[in-house]
C-alpha positions in Angstrom: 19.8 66.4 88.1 23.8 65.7 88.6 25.8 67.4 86.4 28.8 65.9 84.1 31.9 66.7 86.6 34.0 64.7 88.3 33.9 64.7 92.6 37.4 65.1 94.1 37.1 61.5 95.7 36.4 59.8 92.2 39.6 62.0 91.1 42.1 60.9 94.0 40.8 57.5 93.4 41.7 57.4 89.7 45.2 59.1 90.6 45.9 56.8 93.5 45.1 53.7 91.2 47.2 55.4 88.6 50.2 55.9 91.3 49.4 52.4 92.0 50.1 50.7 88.2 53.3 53.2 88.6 54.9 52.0 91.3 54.2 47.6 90.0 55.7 49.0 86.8 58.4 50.5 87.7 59.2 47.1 89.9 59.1 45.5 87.4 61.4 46.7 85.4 63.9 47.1 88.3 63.8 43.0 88.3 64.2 43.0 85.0 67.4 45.0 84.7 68.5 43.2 88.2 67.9 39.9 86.2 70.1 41.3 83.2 73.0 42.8 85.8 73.2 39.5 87.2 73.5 37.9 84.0 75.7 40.2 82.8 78.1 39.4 86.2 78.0 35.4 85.7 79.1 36.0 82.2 82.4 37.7 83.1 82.8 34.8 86.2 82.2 32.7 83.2 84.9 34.4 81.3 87.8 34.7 83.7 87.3 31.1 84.7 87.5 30.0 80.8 90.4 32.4 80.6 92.3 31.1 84.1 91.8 27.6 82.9 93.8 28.3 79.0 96.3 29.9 81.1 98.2 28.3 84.0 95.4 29.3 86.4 96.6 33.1 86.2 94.1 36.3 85.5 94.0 38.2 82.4 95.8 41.3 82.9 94.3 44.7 83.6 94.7 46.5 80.2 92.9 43.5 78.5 89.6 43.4 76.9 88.3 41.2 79.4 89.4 42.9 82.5 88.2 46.5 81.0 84.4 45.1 80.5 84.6 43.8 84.3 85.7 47.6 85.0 83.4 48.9 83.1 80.4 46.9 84.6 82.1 47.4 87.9 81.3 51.0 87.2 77.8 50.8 86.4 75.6 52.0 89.0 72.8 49.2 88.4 75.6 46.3 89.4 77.2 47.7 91.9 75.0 46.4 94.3 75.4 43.2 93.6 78.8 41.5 94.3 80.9 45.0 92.3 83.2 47.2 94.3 83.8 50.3 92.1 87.5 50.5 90.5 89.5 53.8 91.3 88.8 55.4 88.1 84.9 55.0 88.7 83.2 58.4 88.2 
């Protein structure tokens, strides 16, 4: 008669399929904040553009609102692999 225990293959099978869900999870939500990032980046193109266009074509200058959120998602770790290059003052 078998008794009620687990067998260390049925074990590493549940924690590999476990590891598994982890890893498609964890994907995921890497796409989903890539998604936002990006959003977040075409926003502030949007932004300057609207601004350049109300304003002789020139750029808002650096102390503004607008130029401290690009700075400040400059900064961000999450975008700054996508088309950022981090400020001087980045920490």
């Amino acid at each position: 008669m078998r008794r009620g225990c687990f067998t260390l293959i049925e074990l590493l099978l549940v924690i590999s399929i476990i590891a598994l869900l982890i890893a498609l999870l964890l994907s995921a939500l890497q796409l989903a904040r890539d998604a936002v990032c990006g959003s977040n980046m075409r926003q502030l193109g949007i932004a300057f553009q609207s601004y350049a266009n109300n304003h002789d074509s020139t750029l808002p200058p650096h102390g503004s609102l607008i130029a401290g959120r690009l700075h400040t998602l400059t900064c961000t770790r999450r975008c700054l692999r996508h088309q950022a290059v981090p400020g001087p003052t980045c920490r």
